[in-house]
Backbone as CSV, one residue per row, in Angstrom:
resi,resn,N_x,N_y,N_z,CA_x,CA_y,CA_z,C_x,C_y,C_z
1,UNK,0.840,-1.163,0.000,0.000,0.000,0.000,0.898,1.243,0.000
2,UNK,0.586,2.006,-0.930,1.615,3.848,-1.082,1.208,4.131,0.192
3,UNK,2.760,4.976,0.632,3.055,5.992,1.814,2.236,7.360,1.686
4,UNK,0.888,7.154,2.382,0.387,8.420,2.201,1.018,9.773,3.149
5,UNK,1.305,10.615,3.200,1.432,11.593,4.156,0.904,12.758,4.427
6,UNK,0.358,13.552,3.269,-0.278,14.400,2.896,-1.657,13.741,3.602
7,UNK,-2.675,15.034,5.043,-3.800,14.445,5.158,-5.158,14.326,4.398
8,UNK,-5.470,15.317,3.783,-6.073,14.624,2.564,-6.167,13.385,1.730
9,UNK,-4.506,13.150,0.796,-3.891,11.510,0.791,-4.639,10.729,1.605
10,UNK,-4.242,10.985,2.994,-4.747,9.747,3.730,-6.285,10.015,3.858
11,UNK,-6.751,10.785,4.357,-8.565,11.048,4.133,-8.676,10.598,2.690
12,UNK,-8.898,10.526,1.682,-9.446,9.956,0.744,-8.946,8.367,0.151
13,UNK,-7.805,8.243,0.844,-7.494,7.003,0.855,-8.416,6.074,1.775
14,UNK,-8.736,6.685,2.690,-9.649,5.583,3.508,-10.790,5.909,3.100
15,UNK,-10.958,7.069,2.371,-12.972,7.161,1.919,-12.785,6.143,0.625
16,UNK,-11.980,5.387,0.279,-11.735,4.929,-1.149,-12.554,3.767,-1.496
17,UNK,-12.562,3.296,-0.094,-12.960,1.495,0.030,-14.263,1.978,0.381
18,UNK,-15.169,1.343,-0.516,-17.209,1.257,-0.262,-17.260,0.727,1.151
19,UNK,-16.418,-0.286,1.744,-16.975,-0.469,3.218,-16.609,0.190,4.240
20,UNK,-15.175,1.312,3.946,-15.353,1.924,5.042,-15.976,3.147,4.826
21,UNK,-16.077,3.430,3.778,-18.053,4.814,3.083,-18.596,4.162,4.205
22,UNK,-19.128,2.871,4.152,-20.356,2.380,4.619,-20.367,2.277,6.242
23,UNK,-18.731,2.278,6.816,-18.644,2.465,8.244,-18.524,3.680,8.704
24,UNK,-18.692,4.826,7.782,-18.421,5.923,8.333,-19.767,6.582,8.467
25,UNK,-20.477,6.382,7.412,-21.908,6.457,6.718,-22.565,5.808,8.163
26,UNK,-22.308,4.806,8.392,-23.220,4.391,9.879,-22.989,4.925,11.529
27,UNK,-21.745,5.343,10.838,-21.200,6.304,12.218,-21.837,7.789,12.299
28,UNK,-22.056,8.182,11.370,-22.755,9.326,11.253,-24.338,9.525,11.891
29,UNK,-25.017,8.296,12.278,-25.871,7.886,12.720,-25.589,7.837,14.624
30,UNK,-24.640,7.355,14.730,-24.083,7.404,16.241,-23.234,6.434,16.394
31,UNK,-22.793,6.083,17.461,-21.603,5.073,17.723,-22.287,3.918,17.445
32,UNK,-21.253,2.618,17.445,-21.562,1.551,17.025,-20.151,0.700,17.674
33,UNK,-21.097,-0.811,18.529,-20.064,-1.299,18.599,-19.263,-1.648,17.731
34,UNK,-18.001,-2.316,17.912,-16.784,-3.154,16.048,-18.171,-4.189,16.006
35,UNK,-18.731,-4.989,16.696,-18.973,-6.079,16.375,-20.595,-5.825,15.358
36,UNK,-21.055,-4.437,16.212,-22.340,-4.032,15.155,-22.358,-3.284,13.795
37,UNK,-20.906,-3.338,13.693,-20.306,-2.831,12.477,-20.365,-3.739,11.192
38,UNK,-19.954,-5.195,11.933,-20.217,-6.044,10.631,-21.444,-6.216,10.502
39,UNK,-22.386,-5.440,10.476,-24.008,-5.793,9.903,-23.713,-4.629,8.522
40,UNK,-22.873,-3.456,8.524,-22.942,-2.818,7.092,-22.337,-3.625,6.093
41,UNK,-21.748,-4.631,5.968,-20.909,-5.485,5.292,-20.807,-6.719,5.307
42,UNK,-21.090,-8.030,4.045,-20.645,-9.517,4.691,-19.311,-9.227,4.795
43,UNK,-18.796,-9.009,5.820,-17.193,-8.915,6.009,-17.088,-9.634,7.721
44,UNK,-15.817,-10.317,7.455,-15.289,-11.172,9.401,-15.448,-9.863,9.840
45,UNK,-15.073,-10.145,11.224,-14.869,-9.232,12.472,-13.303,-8.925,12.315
46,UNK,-11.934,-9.590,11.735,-11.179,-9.248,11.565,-10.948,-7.976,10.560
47,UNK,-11.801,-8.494,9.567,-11.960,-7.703,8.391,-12.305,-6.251,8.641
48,UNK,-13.659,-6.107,9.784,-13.993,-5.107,9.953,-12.867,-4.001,10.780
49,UNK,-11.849,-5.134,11.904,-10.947,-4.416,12.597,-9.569,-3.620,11.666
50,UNK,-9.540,-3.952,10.244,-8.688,-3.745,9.337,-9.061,-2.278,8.960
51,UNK,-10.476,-2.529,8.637,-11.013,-1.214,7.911,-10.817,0.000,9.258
52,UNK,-11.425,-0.188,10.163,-11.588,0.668,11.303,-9.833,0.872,12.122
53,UNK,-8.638,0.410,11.475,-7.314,0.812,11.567,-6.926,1.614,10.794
54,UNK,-7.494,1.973,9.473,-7.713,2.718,8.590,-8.181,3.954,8.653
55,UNK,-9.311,3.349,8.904,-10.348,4.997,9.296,-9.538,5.766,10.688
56,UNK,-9.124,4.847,11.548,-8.425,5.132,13.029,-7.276,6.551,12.177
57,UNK,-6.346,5.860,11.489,-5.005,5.962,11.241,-5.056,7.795,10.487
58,UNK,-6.651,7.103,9.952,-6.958,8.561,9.143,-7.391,9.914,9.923
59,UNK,-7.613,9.417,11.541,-8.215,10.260,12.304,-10.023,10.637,12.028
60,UNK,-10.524,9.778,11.473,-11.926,9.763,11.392,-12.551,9.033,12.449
61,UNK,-12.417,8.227,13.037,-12.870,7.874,14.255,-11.528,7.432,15.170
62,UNK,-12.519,7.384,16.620,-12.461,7.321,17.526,-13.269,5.880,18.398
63,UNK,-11.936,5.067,19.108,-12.994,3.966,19.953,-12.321,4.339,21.073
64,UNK,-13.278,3.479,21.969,-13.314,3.198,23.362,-13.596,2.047,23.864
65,UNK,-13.226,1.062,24.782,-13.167,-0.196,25.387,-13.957,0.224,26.672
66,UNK,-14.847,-0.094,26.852,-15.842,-0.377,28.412,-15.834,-1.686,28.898
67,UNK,-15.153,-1.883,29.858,-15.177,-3.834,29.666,-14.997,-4.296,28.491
68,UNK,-15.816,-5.083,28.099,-15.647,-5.945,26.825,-15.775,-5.390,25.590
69,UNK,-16.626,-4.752,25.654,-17.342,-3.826,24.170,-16.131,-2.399,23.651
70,UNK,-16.055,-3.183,22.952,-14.901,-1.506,22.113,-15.789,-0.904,21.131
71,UNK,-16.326,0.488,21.737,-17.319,1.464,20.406,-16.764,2.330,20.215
72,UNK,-17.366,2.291,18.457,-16.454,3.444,17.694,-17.195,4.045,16.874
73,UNK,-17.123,5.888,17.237,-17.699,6.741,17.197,-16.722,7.556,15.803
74,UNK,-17.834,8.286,15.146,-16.850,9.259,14.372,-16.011,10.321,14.867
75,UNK,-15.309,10.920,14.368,-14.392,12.007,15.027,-14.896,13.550,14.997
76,UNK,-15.779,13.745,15.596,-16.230,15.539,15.251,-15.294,16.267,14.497
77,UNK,-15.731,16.690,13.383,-14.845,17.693,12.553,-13.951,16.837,12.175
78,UNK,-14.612,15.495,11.584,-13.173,14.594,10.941,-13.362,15.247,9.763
79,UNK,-13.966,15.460,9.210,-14.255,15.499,6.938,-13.541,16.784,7.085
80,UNK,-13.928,18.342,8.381,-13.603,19.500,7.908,-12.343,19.662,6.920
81,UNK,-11.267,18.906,6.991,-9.940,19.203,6.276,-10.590,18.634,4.821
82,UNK,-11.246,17.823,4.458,-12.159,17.184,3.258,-12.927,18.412,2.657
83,UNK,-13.534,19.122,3.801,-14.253,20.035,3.389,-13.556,21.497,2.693
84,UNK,-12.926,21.927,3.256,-12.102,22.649,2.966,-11.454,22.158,1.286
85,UNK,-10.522,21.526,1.373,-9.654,21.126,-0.281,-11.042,21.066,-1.303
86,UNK,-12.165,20.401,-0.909,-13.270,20.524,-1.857,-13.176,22.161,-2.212
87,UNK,-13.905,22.300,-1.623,-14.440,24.257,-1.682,-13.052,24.667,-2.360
88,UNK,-11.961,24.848,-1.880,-11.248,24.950,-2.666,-10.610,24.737,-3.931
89,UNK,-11.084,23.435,-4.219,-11.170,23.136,-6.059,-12.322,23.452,-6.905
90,UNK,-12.970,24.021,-5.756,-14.420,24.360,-6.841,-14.390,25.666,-7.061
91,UNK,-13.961,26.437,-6.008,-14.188,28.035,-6.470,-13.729,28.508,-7.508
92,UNK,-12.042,28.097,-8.109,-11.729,28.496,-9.383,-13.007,28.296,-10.697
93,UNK,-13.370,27.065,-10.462,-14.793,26.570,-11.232,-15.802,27.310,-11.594
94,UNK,-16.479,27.988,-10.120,-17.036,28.967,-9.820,-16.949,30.456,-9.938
95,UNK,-15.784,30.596,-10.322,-15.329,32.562,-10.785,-15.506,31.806,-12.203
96,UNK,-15.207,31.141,-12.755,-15.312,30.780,-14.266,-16.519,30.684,-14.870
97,UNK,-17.695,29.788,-14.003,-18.843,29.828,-14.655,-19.721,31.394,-13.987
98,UNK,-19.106,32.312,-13.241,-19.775,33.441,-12.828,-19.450,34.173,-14.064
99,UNK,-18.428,33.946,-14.725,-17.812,34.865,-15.481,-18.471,34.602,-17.021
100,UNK,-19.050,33.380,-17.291,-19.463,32.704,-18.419,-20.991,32.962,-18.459
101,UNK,-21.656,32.967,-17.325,-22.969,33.500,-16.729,-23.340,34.813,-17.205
102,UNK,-22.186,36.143,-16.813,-22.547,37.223,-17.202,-22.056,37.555,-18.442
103,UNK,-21.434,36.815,-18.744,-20.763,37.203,-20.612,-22.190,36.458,-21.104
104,UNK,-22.728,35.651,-20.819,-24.038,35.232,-21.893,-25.521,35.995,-21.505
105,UNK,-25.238,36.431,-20.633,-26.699,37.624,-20.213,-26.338,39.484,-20.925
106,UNK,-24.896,39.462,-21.247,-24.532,40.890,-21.734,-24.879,40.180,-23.292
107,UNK,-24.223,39.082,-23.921,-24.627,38.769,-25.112,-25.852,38.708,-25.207
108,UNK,-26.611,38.191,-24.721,-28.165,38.178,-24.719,-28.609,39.764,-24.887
109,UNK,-27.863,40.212,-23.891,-28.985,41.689,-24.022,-28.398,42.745,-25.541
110,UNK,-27.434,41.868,-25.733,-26.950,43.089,-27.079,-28.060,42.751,-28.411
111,UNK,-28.359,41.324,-27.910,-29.418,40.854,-29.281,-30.536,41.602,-29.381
């Protein structure tokens, strides 16, 4: 697996895989034990502890051990750094089609 370092890199590296979408997607709902995790996926319980080292590593969630039960919650303000680089590749987008917007309403009105 490539050396991600850049956090983004690693945030979209772990949004990459549909099952951990689908563990994050259920976290967004509220915590969940590991073991009620494998109901988003036919995937083992090992399998699921793979994905959720991932998501861990990425700083998107967060567990906790109470006795026996280890639950794992999303990370408040995990996506914001996600959020951010988005908005930021779109605005250039956005001065472009503002700019394409009013060049076809001045053409319009010269007709």
């Amino acid at each position: 697996m490539p050396n991600y370092s850049d956090p983004i890199d690693i945030l979209l590296n772990a949004l990459s895989e549909p099952v951990r979408r689908r563990i994050v997607e259920r976290l967004a709902r509220g915590p969940c034990s590991v073991s009620g995790l494998t109901e988003v996926a036919p995937i083992s319980l090992p399998a699921v502890m793979q994905h959720l080292g991932v998501l861990e590593e990425a700083k998107l969630i967060v567990s906790e051990k109470v006795g026996r039960v280890r639950t794992v919650s999303l990370k408040p303000g995990a996506l914001k750094d996600l959020e951010h680089w988005a908005a930021a590749q779109s605005r250039p987008w956005e001065r472009k089609l503002d700019h394409l917007d009013a060049y076809l309403k001045e053409t319009k009105e010269e007709e």
